[in-house]
VMD Tcl script that builds the backbone (N, CA, C; Angstrom):
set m [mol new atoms 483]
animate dup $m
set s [atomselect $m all]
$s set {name element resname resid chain x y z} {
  {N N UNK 1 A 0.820 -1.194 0.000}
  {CA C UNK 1 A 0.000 0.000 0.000}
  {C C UNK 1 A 0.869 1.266 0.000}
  {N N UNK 2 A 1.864 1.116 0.545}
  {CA C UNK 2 A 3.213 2.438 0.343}
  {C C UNK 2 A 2.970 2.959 -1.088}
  {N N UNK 3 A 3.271 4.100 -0.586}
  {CA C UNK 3 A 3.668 4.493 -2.168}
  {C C UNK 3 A 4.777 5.906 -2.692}
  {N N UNK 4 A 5.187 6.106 -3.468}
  {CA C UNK 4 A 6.577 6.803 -3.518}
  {C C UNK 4 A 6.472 8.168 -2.777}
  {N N UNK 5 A 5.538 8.349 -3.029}
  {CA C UNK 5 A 6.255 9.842 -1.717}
  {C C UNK 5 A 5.396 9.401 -0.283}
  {N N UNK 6 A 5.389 8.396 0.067}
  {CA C UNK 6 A 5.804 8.070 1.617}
  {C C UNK 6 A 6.902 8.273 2.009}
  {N N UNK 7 A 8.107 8.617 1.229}
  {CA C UNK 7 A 8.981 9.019 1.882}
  {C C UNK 7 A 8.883 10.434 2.787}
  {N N UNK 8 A 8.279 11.338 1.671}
  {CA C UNK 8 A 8.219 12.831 1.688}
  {C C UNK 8 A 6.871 12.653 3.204}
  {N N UNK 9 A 6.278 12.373 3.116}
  {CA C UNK 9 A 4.987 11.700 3.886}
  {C C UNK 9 A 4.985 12.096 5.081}
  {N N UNK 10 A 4.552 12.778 6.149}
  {CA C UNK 10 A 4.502 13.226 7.461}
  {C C UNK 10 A 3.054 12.467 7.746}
  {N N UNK 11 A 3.421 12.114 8.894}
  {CA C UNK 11 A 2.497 11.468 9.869}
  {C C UNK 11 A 1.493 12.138 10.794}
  {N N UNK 12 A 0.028 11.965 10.673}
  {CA C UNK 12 A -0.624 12.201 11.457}
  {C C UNK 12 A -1.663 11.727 12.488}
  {N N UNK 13 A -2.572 12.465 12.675}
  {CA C UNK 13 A -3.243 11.804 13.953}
  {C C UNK 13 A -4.236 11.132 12.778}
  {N N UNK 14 A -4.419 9.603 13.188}
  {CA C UNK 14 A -5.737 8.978 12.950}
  {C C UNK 14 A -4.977 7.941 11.854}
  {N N UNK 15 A -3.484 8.262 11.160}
  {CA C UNK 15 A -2.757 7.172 10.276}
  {C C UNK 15 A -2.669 6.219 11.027}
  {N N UNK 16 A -2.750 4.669 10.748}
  {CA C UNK 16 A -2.464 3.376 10.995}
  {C C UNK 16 A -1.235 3.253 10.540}
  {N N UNK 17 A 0.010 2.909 11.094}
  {CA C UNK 17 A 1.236 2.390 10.478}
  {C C UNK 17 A 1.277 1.155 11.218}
  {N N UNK 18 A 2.307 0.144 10.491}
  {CA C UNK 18 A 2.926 -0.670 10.706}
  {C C UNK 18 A 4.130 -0.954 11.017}
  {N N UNK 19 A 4.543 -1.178 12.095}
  {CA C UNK 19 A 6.273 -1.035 12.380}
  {C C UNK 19 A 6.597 -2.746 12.242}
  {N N UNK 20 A 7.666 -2.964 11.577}
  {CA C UNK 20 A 7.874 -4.106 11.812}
  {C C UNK 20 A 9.596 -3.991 12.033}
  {N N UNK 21 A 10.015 -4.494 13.137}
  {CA C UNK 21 A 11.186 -4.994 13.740}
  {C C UNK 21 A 12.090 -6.419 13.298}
  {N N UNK 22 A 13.028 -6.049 12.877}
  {CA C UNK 22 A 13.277 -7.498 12.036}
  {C C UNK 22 A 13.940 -8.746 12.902}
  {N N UNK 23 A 13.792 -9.610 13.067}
  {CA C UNK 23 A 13.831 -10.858 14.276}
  {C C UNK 23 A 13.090 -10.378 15.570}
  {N N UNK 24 A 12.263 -9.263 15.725}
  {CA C UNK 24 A 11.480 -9.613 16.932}
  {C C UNK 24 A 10.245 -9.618 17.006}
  {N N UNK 25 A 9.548 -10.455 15.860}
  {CA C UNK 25 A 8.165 -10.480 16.213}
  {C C UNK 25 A 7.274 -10.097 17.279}
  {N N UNK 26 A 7.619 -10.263 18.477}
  {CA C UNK 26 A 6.869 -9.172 19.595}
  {C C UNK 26 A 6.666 -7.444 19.455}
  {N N UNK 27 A 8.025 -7.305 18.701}
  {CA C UNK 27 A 7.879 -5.646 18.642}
  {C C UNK 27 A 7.544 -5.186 17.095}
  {N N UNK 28 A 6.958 -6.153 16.914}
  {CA C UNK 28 A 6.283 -5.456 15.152}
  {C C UNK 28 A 4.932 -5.766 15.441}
  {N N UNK 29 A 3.698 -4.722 15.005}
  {CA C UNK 29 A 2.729 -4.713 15.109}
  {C C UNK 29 A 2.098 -3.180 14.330}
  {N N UNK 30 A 1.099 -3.109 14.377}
  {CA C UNK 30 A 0.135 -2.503 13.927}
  {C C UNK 30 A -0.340 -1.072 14.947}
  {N N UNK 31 A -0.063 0.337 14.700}
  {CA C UNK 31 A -0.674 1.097 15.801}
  {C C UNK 31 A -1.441 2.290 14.654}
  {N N UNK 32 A -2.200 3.214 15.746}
  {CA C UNK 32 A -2.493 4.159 15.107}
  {C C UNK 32 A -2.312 5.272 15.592}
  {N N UNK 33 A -1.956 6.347 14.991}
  {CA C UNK 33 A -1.500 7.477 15.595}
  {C C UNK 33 A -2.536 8.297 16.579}
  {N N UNK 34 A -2.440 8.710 17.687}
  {CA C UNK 34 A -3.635 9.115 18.361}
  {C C UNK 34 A -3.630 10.367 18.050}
  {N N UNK 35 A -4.532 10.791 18.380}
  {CA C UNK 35 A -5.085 11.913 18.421}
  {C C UNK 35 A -4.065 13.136 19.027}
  {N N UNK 36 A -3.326 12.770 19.881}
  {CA C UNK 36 A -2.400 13.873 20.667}
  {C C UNK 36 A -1.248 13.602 19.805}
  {N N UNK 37 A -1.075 12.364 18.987}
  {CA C UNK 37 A -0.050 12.781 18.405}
  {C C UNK 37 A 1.190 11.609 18.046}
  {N N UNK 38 A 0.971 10.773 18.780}
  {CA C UNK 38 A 1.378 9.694 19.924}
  {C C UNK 38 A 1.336 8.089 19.422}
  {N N UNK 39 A 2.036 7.175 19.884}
  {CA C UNK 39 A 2.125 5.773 19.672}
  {C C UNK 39 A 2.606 5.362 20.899}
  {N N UNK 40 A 1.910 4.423 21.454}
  {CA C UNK 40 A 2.831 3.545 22.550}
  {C C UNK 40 A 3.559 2.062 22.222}
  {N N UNK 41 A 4.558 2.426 22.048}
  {CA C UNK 41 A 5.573 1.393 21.656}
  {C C UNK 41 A 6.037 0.325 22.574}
  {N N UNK 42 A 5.687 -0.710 22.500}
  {CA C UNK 42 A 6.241 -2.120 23.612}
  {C C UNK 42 A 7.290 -1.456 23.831}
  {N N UNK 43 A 8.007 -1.260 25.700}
  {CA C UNK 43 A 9.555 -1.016 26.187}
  {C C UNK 43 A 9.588 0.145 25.828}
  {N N UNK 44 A 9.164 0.255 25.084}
  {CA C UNK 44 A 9.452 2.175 24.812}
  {C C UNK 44 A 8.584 3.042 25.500}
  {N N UNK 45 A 7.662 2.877 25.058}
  {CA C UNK 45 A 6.455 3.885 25.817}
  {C C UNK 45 A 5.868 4.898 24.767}
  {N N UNK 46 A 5.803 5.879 25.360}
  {CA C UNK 46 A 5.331 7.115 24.122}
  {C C UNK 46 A 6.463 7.579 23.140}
  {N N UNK 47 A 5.950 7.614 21.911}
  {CA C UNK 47 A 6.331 7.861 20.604}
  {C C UNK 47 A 5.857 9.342 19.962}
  {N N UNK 48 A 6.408 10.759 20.253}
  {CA C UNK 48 A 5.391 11.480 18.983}
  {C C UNK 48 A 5.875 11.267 17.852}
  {N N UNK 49 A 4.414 10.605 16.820}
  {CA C UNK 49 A 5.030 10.590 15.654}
  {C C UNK 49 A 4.510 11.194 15.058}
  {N N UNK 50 A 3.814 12.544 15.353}
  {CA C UNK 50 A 2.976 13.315 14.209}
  {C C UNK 50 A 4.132 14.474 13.637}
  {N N UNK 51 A 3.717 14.485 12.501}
  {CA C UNK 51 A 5.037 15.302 12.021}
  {C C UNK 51 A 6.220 14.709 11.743}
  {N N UNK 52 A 6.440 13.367 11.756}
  {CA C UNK 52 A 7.716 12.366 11.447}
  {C C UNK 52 A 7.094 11.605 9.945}
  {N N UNK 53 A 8.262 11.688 9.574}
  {CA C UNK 53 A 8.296 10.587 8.207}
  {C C UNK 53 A 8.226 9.347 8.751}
  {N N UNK 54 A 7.335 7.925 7.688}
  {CA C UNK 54 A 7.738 6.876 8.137}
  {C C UNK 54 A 9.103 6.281 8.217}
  {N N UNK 55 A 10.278 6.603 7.745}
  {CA C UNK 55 A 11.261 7.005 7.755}
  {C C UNK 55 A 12.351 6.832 9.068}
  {N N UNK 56 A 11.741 8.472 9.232}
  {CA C UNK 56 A 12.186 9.205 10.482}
  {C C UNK 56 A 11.954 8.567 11.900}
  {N N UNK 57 A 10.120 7.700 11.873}
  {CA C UNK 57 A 10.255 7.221 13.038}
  {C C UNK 57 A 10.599 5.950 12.614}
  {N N UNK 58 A 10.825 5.321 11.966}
  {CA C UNK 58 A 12.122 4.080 11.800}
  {C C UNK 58 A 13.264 4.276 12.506}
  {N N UNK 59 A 14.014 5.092 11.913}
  {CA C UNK 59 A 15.309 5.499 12.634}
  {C C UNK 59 A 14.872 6.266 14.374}
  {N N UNK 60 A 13.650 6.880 14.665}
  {CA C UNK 60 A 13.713 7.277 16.266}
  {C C UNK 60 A 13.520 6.008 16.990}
  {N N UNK 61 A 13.007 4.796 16.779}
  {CA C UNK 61 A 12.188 3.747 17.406}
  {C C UNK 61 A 14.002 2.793 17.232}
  {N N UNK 62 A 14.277 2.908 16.204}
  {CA C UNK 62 A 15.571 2.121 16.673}
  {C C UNK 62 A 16.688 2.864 17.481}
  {N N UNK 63 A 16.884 4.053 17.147}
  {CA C UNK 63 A 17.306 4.548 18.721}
  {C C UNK 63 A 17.325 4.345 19.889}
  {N N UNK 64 A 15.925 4.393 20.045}
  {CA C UNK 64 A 15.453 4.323 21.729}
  {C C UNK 64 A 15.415 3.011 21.931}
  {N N UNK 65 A 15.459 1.878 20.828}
  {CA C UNK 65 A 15.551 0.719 21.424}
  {C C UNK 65 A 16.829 0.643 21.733}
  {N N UNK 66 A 17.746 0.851 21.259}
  {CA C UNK 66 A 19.471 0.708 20.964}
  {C C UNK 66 A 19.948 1.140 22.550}
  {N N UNK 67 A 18.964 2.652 22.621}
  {CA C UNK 67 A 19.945 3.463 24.426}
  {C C UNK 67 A 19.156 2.800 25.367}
  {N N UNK 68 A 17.648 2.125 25.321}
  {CA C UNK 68 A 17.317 1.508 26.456}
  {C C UNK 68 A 17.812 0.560 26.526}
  {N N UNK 69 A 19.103 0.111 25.495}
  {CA C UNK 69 A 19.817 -1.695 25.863}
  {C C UNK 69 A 18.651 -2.509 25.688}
  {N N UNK 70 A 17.650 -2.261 25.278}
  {CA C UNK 70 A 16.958 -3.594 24.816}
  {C C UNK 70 A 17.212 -4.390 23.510}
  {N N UNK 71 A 17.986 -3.728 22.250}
  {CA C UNK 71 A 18.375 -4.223 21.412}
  {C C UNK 71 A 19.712 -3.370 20.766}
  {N N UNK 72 A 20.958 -4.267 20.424}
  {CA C UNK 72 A 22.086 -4.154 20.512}
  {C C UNK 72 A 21.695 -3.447 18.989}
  {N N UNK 73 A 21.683 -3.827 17.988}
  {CA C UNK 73 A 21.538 -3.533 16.257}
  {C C UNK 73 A 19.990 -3.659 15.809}
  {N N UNK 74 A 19.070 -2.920 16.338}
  {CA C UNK 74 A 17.542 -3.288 16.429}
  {C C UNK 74 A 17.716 -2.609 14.289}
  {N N UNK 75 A 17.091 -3.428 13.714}
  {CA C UNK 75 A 16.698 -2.973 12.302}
  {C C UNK 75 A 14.895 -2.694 12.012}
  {N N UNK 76 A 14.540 -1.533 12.280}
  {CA C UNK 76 A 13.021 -0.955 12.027}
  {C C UNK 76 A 13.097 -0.386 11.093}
  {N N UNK 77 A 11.240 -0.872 10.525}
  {CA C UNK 77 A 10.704 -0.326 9.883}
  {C C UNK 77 A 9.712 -0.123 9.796}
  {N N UNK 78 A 9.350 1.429 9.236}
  {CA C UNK 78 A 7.803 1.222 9.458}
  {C C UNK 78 A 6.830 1.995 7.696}
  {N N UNK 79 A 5.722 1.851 8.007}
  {CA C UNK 79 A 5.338 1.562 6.390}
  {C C UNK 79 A 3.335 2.280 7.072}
  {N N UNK 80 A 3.210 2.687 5.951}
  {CA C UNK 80 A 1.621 3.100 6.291}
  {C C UNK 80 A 0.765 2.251 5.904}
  {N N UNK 81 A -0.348 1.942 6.820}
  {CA C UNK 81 A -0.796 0.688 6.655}
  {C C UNK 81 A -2.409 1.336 6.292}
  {N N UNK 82 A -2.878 2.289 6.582}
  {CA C UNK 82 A -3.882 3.172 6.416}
  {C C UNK 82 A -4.005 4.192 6.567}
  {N N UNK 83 A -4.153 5.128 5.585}
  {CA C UNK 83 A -4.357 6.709 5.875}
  {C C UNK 83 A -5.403 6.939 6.750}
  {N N UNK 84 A -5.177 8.367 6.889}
  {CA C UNK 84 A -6.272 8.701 7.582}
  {C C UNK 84 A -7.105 9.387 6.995}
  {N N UNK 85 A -8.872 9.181 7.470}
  {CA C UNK 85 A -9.288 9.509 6.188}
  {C C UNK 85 A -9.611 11.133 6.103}
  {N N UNK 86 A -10.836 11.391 4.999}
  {CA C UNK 86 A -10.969 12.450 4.598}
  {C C UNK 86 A -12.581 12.865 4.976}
  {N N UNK 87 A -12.945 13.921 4.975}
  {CA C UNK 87 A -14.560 14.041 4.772}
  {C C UNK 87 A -14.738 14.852 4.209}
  {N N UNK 88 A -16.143 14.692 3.496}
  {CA C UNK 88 A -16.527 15.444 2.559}
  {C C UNK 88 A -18.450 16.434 3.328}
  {N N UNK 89 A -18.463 16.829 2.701}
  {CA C UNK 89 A -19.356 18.017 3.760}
  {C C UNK 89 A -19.735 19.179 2.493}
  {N N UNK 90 A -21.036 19.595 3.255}
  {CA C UNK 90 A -21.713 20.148 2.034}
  {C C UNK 90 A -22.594 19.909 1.014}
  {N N UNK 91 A -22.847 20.186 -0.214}
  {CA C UNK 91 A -23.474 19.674 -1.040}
  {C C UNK 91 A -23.461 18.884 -1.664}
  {N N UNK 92 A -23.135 17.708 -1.301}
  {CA C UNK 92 A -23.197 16.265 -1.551}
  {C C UNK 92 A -24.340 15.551 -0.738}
  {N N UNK 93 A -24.572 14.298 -1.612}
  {CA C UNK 93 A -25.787 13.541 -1.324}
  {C C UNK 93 A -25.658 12.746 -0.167}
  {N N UNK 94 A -23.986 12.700 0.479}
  {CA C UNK 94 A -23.534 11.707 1.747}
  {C C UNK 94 A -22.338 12.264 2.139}
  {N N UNK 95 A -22.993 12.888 3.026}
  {CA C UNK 95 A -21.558 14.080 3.134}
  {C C UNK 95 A -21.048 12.807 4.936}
  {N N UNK 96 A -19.625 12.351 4.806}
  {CA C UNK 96 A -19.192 12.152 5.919}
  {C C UNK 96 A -17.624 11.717 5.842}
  {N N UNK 97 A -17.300 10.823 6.532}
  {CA C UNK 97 A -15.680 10.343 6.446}
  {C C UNK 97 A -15.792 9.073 5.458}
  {N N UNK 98 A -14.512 9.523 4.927}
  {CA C UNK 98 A -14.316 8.397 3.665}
  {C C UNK 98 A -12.975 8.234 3.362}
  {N N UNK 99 A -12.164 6.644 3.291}
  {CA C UNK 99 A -11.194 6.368 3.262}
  {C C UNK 99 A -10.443 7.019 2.370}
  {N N UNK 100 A -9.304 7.596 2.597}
  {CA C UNK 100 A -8.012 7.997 1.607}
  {C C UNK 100 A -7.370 7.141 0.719}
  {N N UNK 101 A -7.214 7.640 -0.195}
  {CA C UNK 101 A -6.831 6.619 -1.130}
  {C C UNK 101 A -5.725 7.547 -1.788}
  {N N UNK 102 A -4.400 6.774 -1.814}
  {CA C UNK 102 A -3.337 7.326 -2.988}
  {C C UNK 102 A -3.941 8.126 -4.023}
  {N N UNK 103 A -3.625 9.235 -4.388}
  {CA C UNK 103 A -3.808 9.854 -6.230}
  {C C UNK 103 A -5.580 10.587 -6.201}
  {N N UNK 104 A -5.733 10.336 -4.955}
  {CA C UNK 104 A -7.216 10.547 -4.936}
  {C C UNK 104 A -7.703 11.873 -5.079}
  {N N UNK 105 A -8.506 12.590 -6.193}
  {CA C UNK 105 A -8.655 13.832 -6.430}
  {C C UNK 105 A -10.389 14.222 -5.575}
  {N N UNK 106 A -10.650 15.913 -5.698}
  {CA C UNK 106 A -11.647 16.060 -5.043}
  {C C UNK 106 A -13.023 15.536 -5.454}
  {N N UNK 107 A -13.064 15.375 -7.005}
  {CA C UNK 107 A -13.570 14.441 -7.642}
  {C C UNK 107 A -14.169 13.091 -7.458}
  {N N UNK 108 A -12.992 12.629 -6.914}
  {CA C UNK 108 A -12.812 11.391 -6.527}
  {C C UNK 108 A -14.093 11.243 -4.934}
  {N N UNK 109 A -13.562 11.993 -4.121}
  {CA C UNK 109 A -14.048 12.291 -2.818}
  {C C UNK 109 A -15.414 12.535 -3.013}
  {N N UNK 110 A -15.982 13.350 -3.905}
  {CA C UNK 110 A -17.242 14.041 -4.285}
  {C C UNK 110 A -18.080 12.464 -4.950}
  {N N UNK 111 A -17.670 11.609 -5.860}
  {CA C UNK 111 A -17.997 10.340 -5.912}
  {C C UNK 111 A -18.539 8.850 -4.683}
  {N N UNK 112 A -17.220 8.993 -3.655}
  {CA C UNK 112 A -17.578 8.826 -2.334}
  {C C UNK 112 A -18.582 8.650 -2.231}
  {N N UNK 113 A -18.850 10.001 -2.088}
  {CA C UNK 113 A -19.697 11.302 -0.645}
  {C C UNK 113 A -21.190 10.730 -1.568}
  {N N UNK 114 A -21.428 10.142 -2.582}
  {CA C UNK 114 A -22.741 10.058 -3.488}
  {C C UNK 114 A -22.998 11.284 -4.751}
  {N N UNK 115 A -21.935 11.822 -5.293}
  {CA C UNK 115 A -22.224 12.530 -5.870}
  {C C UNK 115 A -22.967 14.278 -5.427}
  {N N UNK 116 A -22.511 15.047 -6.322}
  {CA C UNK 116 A -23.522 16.591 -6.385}
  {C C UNK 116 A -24.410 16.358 -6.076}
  {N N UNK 117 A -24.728 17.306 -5.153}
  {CA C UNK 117 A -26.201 17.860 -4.861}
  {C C UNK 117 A -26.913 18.833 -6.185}
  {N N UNK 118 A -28.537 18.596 -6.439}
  {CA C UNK 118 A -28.511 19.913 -7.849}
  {C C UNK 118 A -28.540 20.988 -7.487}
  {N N UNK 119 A -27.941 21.275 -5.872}
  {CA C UNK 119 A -27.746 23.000 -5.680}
  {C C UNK 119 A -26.180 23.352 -5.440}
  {N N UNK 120 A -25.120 22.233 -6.009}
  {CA C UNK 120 A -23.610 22.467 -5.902}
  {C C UNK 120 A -23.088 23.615 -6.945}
  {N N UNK 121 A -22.161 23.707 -5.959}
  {CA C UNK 121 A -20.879 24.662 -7.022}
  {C C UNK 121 A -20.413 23.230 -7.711}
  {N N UNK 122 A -19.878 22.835 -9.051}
  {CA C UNK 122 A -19.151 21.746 -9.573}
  {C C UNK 122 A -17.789 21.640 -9.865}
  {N N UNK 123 A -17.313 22.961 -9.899}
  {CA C UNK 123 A -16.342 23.504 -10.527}
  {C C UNK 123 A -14.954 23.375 -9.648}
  {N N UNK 124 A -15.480 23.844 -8.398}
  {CA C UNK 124 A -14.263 23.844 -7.115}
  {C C UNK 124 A -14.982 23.605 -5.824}
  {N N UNK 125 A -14.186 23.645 -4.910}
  {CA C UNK 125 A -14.317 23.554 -3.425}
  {C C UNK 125 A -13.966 24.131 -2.685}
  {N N UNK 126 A -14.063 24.054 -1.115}
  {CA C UNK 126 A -13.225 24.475 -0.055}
  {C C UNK 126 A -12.234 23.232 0.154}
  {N N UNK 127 A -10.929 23.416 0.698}
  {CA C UNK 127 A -10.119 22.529 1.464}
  {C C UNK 127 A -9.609 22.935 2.858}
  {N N UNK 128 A -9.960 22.135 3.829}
  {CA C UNK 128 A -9.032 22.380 4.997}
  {C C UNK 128 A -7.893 21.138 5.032}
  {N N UNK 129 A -7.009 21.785 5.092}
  {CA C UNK 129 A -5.210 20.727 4.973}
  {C C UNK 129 A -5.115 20.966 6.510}
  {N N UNK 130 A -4.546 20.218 7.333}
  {CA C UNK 130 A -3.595 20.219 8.637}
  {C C UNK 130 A -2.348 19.681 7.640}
  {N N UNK 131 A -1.447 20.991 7.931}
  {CA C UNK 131 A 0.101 20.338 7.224}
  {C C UNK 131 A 0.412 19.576 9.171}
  {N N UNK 132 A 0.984 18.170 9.019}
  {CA C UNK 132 A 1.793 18.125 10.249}
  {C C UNK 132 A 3.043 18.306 10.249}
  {N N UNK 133 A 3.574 18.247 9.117}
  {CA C UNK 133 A 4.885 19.273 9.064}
  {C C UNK 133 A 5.274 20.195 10.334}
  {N N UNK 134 A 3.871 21.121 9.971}
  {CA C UNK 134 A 4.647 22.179 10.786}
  {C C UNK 134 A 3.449 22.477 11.390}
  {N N UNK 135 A 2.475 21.853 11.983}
  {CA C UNK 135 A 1.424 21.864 12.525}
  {C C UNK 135 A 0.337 22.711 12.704}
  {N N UNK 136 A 0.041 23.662 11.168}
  {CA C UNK 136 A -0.778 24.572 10.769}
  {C C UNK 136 A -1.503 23.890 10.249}
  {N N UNK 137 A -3.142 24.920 10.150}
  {CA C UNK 137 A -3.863 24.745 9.572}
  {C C UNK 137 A -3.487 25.420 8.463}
  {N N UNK 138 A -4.162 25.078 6.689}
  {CA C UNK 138 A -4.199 25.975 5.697}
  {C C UNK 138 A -5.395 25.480 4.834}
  {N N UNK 139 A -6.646 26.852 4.631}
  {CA C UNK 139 A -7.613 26.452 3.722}
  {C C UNK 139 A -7.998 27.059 2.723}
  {N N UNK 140 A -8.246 26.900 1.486}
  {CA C UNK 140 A -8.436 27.262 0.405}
  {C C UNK 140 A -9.348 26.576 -0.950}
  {N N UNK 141 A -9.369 27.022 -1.815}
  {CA C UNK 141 A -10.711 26.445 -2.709}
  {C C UNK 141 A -9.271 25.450 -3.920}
  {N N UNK 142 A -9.937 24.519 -3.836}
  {CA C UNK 142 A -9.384 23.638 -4.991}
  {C C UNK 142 A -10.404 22.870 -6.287}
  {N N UNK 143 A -9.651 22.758 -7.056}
  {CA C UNK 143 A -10.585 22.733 -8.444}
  {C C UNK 143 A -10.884 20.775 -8.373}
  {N N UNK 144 A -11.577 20.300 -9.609}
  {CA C UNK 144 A -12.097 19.157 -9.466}
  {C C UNK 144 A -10.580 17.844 -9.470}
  {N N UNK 145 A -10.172 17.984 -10.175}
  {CA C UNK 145 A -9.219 17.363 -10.225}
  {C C UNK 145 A -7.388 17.531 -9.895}
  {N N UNK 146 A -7.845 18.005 -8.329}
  {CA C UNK 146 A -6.852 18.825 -7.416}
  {C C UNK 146 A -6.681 17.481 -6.705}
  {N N UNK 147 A -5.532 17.051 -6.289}
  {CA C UNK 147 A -5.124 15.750 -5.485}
  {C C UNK 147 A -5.285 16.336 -4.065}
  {N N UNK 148 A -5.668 15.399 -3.599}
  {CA C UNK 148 A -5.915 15.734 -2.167}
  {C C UNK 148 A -5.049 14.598 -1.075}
  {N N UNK 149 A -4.723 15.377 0.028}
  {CA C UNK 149 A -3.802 14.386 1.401}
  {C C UNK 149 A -4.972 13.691 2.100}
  {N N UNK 150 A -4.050 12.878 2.715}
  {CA C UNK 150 A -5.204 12.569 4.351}
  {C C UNK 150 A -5.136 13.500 5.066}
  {N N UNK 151 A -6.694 13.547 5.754}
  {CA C UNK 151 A -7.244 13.969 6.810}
  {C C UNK 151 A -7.700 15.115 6.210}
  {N N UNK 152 A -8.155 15.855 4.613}
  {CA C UNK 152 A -8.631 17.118 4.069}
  {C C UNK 152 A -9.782 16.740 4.292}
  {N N UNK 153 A -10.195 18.009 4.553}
  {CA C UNK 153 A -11.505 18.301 4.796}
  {C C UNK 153 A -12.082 19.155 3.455}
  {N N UNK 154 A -13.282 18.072 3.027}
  {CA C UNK 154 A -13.341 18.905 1.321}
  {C C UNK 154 A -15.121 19.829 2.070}
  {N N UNK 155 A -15.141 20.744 1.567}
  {CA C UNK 155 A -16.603 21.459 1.910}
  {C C UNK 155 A -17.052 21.921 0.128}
  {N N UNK 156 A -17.952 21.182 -0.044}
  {CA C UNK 156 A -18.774 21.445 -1.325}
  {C C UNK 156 A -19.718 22.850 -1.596}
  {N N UNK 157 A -19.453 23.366 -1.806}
  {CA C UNK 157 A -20.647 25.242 -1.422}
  {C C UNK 157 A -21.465 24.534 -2.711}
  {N N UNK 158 A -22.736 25.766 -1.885}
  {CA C UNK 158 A -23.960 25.977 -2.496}
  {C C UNK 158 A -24.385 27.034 -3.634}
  {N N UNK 159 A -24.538 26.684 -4.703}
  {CA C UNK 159 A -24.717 27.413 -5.959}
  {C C UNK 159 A -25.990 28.926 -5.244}
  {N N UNK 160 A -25.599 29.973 -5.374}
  {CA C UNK 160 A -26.662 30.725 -5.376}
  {C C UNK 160 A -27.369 31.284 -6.919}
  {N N UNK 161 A -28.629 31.169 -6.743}
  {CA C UNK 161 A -29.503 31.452 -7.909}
  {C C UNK 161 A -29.828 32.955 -8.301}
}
mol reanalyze $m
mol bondsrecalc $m
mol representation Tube
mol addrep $m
């Protein structure tokens, strides 16, 4: 399910990753990023991984295994196992949360959601982005076939007559 700019990829609240630890099956498993930000890692404890590449917390998680002496050459990795999703809101026929999907345009989302309402704008949208980068909000109108991240918030406006 990776896909090439998971590298570039910052982590947020509500992503599912997968860490897998190589010879220790106990410490590979499945988490999801909470809400504050956070992973609790077997022996480790709290993790922030919002705002980390899958990457980045590869290399922090083998760290902290390495200085707590629990593993001499620990080799991690971790990989996105589910985005987090998106919702759509507004003038659509099913406006709610709907899984993220790679390449996925607003289009795409607006399909989801059940299609236009016959009182939509068609043309563009609202977007709310959380960059976790750098942990701003940023919102603005994007056109139909504008790619969208996890966790955007698409708002469909209402055509006035």
């Amino acid at each position: 399910m990776a896909t090439p700019q998971d590298s570039a990829y910052h982590l947020g609240a509500g992503d599912q990753i997968r860490v897998i630890t190589y010879d220790e099956p106990q410490l590979s498993n499945t988490f999801i990023v909470g809400s504050d930000g956070v992973i609790e890692f077997p022996l480790v404890g709290r993790i922030n991984a919002e705002g980390m590449t899958p990457g980045g917390l590869a290399a922090q998680l083998g760290k902290d295994l390495q200085a707590g002496k629990l593993l001499s050459n620990p080799s991690v990795s971790v990989e996105i196992a589910q985005y987090r999703p998106i919702s759509v809101l507004g003038e659509v026929n099913h406006p709610g949360q709907y899984q993220f999907e790679p390449g996925m345009t607003m289009l795409d989302a607006v399909a989801l959601a059940g299609g236009f309402t016959y009182r939509a704008v068609t043309d563009h949208a609202g977007d709310l982005r959380h960059d976790s980068a750098n942990g701003q909000a940023v919102e603005g109108n994007i056109t139909r076939g504008a790619p969208l991240e996890p966790g955007d918030v698409i708002t469909v406006y209402e055509k006035y007559f």
